[in-house]
PDB file of N, CA, C and O in Angstrom:
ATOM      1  N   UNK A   1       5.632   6.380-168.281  1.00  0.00           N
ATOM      2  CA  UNK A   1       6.192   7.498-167.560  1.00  0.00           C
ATOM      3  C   UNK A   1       5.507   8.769-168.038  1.00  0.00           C
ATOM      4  O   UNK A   1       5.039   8.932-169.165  1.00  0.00           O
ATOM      5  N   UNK A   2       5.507   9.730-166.952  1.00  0.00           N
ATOM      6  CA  UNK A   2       4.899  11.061-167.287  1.00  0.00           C
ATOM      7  C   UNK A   2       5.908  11.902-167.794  1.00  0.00           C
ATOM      8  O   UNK A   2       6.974  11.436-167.391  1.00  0.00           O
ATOM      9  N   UNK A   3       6.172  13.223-168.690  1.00  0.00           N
ATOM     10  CA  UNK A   3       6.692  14.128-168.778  1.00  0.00           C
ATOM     11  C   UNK A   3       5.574  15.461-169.355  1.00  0.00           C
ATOM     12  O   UNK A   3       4.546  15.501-170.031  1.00  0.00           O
ATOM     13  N   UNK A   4       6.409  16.410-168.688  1.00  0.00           N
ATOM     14  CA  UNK A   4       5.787  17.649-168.859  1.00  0.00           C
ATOM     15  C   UNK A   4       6.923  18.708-169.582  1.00  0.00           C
ATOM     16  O   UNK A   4       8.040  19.133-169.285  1.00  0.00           O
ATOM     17  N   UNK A   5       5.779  18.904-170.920  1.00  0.00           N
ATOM     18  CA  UNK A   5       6.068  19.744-172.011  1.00  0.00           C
ATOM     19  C   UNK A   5       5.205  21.231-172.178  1.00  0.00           C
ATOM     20  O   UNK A   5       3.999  21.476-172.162  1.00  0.00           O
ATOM     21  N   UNK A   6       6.347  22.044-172.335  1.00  0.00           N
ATOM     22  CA  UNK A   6       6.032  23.498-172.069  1.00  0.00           C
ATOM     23  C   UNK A   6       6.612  23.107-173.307  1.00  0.00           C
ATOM     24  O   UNK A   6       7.239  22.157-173.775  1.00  0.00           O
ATOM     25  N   UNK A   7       5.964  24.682-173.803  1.00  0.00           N
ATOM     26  CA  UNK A   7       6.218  25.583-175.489  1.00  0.00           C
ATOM     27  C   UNK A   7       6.178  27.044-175.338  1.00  0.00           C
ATOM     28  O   UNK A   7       5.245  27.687-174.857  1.00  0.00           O
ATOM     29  N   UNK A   8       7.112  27.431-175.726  1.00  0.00           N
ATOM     30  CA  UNK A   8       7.441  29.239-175.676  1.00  0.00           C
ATOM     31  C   UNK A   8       7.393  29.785-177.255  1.00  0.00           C
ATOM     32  O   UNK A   8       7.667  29.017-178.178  1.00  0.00           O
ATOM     33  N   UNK A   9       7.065  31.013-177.458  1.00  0.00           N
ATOM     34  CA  UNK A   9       7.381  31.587-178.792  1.00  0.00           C
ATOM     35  C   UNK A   9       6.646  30.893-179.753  1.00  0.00           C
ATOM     36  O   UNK A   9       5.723  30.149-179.423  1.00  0.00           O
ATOM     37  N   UNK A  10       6.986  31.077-180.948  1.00  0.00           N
ATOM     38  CA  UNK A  10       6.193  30.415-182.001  1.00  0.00           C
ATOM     39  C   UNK A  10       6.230  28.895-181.584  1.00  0.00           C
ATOM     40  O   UNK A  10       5.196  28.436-182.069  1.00  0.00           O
ATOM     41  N   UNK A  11       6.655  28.250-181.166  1.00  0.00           N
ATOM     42  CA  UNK A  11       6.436  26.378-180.263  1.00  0.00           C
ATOM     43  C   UNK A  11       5.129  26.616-180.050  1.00  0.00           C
ATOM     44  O   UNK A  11       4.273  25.862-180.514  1.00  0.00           O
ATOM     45  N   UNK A  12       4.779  27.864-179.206  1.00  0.00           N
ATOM     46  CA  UNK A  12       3.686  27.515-178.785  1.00  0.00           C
ATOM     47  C   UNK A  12       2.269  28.041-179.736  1.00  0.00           C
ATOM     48  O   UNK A  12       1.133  27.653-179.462  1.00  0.00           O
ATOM     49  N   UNK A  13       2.492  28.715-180.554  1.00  0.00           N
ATOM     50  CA  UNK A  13       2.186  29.014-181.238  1.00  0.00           C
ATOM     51  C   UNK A  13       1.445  27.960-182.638  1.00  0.00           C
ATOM     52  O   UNK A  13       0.424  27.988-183.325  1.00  0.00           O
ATOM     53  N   UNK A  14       2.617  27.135-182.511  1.00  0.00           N
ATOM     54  CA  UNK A  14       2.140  25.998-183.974  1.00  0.00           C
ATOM     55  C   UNK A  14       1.908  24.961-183.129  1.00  0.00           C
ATOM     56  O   UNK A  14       1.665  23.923-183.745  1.00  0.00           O
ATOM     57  N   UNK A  15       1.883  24.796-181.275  1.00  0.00           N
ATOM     58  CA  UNK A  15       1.242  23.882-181.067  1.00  0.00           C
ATOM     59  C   UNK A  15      -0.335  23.981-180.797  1.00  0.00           C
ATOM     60  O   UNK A  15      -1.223  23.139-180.933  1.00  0.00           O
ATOM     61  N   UNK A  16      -0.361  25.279-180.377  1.00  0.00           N
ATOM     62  CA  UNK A  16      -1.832  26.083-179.905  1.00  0.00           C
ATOM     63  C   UNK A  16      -1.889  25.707-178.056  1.00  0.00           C
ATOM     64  O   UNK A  16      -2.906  25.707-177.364  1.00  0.00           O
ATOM     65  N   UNK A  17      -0.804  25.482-177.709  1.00  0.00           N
ATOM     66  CA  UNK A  17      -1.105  25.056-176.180  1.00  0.00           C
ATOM     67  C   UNK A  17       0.510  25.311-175.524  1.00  0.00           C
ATOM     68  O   UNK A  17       1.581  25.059-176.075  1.00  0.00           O
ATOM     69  N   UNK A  18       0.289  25.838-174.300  1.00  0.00           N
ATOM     70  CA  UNK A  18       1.455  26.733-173.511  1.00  0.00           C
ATOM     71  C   UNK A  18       2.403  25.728-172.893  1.00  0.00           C
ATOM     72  O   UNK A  18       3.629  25.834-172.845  1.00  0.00           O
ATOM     73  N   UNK A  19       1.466  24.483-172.306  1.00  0.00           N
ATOM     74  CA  UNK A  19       2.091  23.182-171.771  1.00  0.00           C
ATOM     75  C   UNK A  19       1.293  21.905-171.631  1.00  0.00           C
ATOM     76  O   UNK A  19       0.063  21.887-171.665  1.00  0.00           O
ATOM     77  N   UNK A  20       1.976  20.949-171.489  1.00  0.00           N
ATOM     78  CA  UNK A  20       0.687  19.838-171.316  1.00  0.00           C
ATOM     79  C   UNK A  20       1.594  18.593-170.516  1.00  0.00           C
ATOM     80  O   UNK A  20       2.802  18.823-170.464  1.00  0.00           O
ATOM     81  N   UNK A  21       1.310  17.812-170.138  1.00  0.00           N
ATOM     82  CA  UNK A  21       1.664  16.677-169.459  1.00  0.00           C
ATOM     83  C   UNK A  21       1.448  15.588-170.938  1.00  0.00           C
ATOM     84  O   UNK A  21       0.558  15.755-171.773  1.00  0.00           O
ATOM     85  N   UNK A  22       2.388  14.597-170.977  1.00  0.00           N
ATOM     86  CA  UNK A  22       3.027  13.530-172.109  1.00  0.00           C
ATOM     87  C   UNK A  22       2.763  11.873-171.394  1.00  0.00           C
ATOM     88  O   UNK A  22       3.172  11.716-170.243  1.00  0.00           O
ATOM     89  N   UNK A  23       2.231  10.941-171.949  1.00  0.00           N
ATOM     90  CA  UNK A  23       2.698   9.610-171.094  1.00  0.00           C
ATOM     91  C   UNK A  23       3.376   9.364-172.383  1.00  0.00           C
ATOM     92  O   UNK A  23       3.268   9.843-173.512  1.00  0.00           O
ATOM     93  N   UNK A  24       4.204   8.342-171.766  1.00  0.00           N
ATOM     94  CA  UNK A  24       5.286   7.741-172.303  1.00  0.00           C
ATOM     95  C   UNK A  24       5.754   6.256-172.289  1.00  0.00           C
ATOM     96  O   UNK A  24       5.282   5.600-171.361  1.00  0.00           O
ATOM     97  N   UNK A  25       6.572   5.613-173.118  1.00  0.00           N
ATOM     98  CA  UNK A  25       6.757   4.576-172.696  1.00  0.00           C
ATOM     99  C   UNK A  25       8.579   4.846-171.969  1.00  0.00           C
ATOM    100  O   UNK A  25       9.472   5.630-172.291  1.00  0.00           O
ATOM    101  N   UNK A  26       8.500   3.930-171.060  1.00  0.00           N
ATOM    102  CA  UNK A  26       9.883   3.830-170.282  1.00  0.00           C
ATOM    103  C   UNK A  26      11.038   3.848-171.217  1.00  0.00           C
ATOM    104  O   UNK A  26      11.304   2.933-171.995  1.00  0.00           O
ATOM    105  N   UNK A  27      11.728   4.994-171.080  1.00  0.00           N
ATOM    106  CA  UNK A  27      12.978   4.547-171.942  1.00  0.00           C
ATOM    107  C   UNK A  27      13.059   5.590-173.442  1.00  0.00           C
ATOM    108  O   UNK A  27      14.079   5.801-174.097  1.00  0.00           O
ATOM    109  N   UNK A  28      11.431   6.224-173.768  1.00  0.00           N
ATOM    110  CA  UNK A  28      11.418   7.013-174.420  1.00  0.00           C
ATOM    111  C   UNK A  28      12.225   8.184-174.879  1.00  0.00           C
ATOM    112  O   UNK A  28      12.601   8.978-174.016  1.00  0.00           O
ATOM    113  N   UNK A  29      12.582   8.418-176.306  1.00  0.00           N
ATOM    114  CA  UNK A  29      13.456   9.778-176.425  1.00  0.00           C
ATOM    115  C   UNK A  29      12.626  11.094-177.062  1.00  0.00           C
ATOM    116  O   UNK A  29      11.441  11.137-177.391  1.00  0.00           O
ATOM    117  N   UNK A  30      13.776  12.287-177.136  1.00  0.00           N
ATOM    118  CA  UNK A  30      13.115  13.224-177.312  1.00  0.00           C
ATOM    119  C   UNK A  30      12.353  13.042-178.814  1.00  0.00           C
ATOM    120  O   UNK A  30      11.292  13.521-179.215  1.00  0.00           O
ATOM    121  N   UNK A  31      13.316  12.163-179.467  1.00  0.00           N
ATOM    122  CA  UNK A  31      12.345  12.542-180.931  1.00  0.00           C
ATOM    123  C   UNK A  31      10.882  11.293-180.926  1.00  0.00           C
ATOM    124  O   UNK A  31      10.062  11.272-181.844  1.00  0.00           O
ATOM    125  N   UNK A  32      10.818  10.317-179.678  1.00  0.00           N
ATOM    126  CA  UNK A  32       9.552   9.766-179.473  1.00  0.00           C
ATOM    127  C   UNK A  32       8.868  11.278-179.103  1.00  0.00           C
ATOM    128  O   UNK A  32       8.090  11.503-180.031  1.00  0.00           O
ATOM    129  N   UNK A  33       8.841  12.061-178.436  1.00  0.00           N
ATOM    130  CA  UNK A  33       7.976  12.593-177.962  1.00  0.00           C
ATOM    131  C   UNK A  33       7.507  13.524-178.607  1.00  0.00           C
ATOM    132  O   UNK A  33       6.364  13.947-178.438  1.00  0.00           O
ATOM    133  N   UNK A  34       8.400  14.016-179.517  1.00  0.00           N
ATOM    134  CA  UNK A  34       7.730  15.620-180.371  1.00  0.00           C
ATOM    135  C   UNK A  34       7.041  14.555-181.294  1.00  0.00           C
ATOM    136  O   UNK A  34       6.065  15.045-181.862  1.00  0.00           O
ATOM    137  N   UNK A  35       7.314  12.958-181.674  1.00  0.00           N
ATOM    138  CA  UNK A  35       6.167  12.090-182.705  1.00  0.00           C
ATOM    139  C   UNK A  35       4.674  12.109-181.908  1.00  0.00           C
ATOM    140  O   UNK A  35       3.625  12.462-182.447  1.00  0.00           O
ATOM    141  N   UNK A  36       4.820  11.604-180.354  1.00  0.00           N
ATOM    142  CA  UNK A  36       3.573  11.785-179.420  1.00  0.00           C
ATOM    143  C   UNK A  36       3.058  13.140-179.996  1.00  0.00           C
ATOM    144  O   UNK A  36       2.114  13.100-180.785  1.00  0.00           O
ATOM    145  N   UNK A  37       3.781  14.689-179.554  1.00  0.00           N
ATOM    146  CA  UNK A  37       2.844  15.750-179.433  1.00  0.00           C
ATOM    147  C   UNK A  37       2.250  15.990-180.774  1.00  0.00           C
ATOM    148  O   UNK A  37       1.195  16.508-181.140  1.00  0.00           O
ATOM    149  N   UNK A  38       3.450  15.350-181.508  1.00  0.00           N
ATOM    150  CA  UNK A  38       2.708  16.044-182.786  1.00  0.00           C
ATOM    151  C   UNK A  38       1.622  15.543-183.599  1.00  0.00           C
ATOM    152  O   UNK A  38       1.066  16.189-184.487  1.00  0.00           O
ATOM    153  N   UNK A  39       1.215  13.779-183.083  1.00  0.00           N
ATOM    154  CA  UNK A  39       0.130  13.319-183.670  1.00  0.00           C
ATOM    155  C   UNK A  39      -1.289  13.848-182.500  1.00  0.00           C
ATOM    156  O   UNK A  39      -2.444  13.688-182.897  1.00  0.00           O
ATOM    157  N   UNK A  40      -1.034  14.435-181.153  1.00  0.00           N
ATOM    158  CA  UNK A  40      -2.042  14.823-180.636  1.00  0.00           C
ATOM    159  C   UNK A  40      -2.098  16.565-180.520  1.00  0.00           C
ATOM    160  O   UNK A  40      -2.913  17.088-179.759  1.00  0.00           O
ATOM    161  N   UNK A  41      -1.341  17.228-181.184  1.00  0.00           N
ATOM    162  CA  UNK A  41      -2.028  18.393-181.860  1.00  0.00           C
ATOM    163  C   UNK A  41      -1.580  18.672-183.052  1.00  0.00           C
ATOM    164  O   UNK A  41      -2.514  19.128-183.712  1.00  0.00           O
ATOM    165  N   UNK A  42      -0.593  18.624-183.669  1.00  0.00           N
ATOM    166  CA  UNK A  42      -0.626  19.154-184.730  1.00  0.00           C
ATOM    167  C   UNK A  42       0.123  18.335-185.862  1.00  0.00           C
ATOM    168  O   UNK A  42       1.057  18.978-186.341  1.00  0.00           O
ATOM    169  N   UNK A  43      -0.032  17.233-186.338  1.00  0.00           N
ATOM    170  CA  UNK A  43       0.829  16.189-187.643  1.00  0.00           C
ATOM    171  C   UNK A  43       1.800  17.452-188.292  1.00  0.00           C
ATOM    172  O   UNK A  43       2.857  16.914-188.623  1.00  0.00           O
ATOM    173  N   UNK A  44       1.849  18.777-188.571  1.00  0.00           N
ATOM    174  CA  UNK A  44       3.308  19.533-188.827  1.00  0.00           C
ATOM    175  C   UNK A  44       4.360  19.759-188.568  1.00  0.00           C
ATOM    176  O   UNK A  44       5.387  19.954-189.218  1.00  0.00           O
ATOM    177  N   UNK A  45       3.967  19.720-187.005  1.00  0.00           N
ATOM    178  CA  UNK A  45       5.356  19.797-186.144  1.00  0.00           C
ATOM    179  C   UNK A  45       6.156  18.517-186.026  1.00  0.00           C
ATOM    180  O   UNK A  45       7.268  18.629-185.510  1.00  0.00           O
ATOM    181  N   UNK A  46       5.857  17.601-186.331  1.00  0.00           N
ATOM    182  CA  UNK A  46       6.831  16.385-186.450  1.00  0.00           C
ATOM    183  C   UNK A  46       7.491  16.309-187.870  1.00  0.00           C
ATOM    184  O   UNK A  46       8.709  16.175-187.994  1.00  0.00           O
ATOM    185  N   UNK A  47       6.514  16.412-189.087  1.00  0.00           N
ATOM    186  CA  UNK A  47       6.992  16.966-190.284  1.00  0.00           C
ATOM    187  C   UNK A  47       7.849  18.057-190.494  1.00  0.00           C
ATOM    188  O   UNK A  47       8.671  18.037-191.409  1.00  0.00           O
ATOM    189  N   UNK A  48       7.732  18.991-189.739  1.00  0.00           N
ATOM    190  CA  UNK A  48       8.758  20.144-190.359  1.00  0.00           C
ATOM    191  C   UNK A  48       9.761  19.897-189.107  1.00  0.00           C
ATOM    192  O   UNK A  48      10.661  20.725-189.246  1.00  0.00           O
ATOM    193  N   UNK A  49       9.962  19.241-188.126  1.00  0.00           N
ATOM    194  CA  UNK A  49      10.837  18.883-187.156  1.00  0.00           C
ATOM    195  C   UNK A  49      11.435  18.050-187.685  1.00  0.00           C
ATOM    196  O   UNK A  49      12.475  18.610-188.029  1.00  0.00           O
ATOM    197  N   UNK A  50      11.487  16.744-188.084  1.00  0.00           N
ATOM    198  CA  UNK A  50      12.289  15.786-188.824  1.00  0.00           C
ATOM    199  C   UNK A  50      12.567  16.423-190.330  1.00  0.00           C
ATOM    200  O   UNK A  50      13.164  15.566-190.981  1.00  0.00           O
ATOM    201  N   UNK A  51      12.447  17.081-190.762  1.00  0.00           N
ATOM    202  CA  UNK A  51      13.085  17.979-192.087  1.00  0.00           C
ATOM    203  C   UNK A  51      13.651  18.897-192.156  1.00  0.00           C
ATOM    204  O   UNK A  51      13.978  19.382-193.239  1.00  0.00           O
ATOM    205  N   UNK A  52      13.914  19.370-191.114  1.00  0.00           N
ATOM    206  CA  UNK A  52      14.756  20.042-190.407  1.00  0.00           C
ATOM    207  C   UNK A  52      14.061  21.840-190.735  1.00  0.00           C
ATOM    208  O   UNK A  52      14.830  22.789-190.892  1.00  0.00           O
ATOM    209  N   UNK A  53      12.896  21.952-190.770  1.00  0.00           N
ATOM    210  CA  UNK A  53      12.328  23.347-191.214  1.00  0.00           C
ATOM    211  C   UNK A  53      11.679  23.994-189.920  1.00  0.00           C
ATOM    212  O   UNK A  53      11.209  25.128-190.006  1.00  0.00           O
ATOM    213  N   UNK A  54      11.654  23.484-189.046  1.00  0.00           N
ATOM    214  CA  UNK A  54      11.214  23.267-187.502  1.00  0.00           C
ATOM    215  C   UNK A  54      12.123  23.855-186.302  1.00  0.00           C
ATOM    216  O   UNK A  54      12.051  23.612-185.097  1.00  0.00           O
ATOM    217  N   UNK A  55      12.733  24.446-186.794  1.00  0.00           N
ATOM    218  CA  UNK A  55      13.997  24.225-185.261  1.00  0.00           C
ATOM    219  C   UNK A  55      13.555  25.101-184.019  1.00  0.00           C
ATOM    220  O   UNK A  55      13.285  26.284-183.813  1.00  0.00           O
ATOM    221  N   UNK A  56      13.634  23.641-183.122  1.00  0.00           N
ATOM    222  CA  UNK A  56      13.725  23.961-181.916  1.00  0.00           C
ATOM    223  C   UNK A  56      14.742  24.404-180.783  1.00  0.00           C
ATOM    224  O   UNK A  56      15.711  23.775-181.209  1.00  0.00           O
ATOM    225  N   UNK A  57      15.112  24.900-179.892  1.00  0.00           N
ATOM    226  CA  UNK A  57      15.444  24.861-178.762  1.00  0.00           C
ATOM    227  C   UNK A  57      15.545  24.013-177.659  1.00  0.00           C
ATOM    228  O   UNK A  57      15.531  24.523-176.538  1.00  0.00           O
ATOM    229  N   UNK A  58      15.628  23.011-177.765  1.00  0.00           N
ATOM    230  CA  UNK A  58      15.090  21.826-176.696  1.00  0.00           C
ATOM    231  C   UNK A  58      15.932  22.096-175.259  1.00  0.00           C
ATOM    232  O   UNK A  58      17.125  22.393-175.195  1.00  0.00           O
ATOM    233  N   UNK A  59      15.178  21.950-174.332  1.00  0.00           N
ATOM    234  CA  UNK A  59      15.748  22.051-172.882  1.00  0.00           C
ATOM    235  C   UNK A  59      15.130  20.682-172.709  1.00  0.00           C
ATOM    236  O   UNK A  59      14.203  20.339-173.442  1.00  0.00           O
ATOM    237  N   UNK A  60      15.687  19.753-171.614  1.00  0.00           N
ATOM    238  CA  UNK A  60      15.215  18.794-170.335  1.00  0.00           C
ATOM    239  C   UNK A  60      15.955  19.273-169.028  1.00  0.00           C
ATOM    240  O   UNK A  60      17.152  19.277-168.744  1.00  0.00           O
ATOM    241  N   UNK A  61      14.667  19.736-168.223  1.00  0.00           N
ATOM    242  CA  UNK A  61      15.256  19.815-166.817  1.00  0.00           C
ATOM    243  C   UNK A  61      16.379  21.268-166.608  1.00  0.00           C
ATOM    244  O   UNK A  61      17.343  21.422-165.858  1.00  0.00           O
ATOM    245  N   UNK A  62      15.668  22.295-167.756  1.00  0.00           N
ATOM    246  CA  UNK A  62      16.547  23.671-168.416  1.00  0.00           C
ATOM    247  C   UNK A  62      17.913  23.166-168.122  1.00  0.00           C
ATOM    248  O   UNK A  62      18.689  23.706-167.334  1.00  0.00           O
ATOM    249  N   UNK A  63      18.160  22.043-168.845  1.00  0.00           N
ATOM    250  CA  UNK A  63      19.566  21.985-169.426  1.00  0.00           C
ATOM    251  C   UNK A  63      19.377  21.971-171.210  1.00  0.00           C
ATOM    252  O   UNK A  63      18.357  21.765-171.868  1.00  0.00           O
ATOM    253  N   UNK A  64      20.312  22.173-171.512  1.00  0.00           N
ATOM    254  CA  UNK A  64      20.108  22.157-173.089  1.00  0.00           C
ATOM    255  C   UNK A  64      20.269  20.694-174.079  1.00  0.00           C
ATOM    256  O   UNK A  64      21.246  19.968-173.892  1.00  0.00           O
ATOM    257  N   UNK A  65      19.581  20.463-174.774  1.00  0.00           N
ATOM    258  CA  UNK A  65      19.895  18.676-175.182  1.00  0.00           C
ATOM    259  C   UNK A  65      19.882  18.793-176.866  1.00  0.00           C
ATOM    260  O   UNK A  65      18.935  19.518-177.171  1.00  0.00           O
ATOM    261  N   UNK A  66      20.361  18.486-177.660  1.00  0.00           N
ATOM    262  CA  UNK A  66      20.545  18.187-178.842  1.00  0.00           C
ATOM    263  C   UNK A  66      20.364  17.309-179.881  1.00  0.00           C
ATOM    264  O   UNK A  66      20.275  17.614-181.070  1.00  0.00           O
ATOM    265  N   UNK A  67      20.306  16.126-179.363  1.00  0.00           N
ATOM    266  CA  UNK A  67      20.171  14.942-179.576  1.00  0.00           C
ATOM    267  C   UNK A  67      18.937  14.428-179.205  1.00  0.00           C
ATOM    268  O   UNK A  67      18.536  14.351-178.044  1.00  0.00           O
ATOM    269  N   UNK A  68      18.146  13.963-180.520  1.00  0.00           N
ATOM    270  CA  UNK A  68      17.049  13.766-180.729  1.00  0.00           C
ATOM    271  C   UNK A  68      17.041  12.053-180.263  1.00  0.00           C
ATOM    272  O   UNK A  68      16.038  11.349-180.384  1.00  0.00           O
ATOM    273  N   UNK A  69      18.071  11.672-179.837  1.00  0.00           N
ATOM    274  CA  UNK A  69      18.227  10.456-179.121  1.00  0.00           C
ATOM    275  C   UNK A  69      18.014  10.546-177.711  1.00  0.00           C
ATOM    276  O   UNK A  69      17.552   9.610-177.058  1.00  0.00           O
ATOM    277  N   UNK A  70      18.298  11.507-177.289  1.00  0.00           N
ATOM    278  CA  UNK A  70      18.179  11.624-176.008  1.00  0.00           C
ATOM    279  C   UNK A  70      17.266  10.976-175.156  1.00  0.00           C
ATOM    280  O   UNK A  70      16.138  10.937-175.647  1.00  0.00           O
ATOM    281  N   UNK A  71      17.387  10.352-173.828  1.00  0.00           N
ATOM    282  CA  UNK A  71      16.197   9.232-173.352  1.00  0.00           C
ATOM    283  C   UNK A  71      15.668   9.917-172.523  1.00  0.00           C
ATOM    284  O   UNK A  71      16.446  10.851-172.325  1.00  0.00           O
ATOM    285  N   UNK A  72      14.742  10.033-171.863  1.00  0.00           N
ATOM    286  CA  UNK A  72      13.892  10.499-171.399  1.00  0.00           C
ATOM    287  C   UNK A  72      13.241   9.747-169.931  1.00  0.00           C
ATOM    288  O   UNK A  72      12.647   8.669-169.956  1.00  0.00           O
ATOM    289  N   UNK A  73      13.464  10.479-168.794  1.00  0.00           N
ATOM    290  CA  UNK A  73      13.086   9.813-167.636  1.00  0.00           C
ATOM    291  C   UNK A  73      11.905  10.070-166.548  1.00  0.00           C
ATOM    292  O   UNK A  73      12.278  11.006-165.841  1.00  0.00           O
ATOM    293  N   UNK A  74      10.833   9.679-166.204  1.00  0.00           N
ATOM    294  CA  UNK A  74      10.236   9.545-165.552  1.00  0.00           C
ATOM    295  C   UNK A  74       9.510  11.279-164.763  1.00  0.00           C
ATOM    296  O   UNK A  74       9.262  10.719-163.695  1.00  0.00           O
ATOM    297  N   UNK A  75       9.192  12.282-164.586  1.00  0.00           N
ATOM    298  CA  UNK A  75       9.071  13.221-164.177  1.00  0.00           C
ATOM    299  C   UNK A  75       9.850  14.658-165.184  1.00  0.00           C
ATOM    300  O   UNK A  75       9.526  15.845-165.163  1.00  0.00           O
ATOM    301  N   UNK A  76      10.831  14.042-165.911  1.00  0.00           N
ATOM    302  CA  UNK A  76      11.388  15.324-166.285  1.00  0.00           C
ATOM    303  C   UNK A  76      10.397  16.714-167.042  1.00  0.00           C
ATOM    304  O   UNK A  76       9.264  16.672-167.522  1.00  0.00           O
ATOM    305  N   UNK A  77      11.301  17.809-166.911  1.00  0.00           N
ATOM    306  CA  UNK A  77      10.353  18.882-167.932  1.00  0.00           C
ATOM    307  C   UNK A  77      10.861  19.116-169.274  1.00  0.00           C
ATOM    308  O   UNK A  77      12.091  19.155-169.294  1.00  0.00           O
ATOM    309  N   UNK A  78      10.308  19.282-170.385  1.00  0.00           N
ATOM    310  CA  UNK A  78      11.082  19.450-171.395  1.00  0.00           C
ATOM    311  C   UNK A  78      10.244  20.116-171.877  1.00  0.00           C
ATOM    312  O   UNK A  78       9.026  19.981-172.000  1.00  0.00           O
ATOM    313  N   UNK A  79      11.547  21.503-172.399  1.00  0.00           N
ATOM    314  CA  UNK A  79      10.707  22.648-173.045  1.00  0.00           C
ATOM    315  C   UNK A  79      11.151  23.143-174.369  1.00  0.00           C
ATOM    316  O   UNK A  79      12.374  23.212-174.497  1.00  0.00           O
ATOM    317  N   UNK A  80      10.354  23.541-175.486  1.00  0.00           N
ATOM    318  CA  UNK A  80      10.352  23.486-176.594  1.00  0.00           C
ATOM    319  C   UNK A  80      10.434  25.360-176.858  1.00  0.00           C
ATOM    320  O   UNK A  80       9.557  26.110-176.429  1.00  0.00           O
ATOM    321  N   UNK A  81      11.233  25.673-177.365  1.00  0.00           N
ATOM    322  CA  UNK A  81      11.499  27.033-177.834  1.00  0.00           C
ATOM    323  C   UNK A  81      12.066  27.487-179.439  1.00  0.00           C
ATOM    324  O   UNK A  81      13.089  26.995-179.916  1.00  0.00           O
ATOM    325  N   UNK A  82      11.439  28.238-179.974  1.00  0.00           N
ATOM    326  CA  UNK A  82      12.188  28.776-181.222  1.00  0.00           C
ATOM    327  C   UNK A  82      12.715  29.784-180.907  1.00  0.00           C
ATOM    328  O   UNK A  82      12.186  30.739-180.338  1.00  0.00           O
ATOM    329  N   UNK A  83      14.067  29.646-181.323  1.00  0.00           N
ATOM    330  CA  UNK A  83      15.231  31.350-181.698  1.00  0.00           C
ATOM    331  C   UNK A  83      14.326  31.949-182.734  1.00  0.00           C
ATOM    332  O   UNK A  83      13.872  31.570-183.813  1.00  0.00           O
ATOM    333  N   UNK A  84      14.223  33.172-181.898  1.00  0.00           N
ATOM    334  CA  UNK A  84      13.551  34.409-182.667  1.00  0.00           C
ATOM    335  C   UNK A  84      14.557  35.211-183.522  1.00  0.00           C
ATOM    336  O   UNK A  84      15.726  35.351-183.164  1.00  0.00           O
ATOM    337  N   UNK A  85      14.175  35.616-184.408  1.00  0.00           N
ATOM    338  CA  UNK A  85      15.508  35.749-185.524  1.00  0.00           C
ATOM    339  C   UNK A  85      14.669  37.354-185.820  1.00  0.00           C
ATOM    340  O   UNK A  85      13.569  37.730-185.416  1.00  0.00           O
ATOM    341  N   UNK A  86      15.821  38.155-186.788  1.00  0.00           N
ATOM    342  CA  UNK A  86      15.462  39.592-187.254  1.00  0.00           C
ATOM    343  C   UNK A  86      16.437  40.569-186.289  1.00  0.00           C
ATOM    344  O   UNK A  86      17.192  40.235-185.376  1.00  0.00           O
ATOM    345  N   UNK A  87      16.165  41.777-186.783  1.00  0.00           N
ATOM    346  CA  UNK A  87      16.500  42.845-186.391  1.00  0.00           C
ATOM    347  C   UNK A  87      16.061  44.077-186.332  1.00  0.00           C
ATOM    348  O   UNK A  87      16.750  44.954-185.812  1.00  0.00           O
TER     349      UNK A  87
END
């Protein structure tokens, strides 16, 4: 299956790329896929994502998802954002 991954803010930033199209296997979840992006650009972002030093924003289909279980279907968009923090 295809999915298409956008990155906003520093996402896109530590990925070096704005969006890209994902294959997948059927049935795939979100935390298969940040393992996909992150061995084809950057081996950190899966590291500091599973250690929790990473945090994302995750949307599928700009709904909001949480769960790194989450399955993943055929066409969806899923977009990767960091909360910008300061004052």
């Amino acid at each position: 299956m295809k999915v298409k991954v956008v990155f906003t803010g520093r996402a896109s930033e530590m990925s070096g790329v704005f969006a890209m199209e994902v294959e997948l296997p059927e049935g795939a979840t979100l935390d298969e896929l940040v393992k996909t992006v992150s061995s084809k650009l950057n081996p950190r972002i899966y590291k500091r994502y599973s250690q929790g030093h990473f945090v994302f924003v995750t949307f599928v289909n700009d709904r909001p998802v949480l769960s790194p279980d989450y399955r993943l279907r055929d066409g969806d968009r899923v977009t990767f954002m960091t909360p910008e923090m300061g004052g």
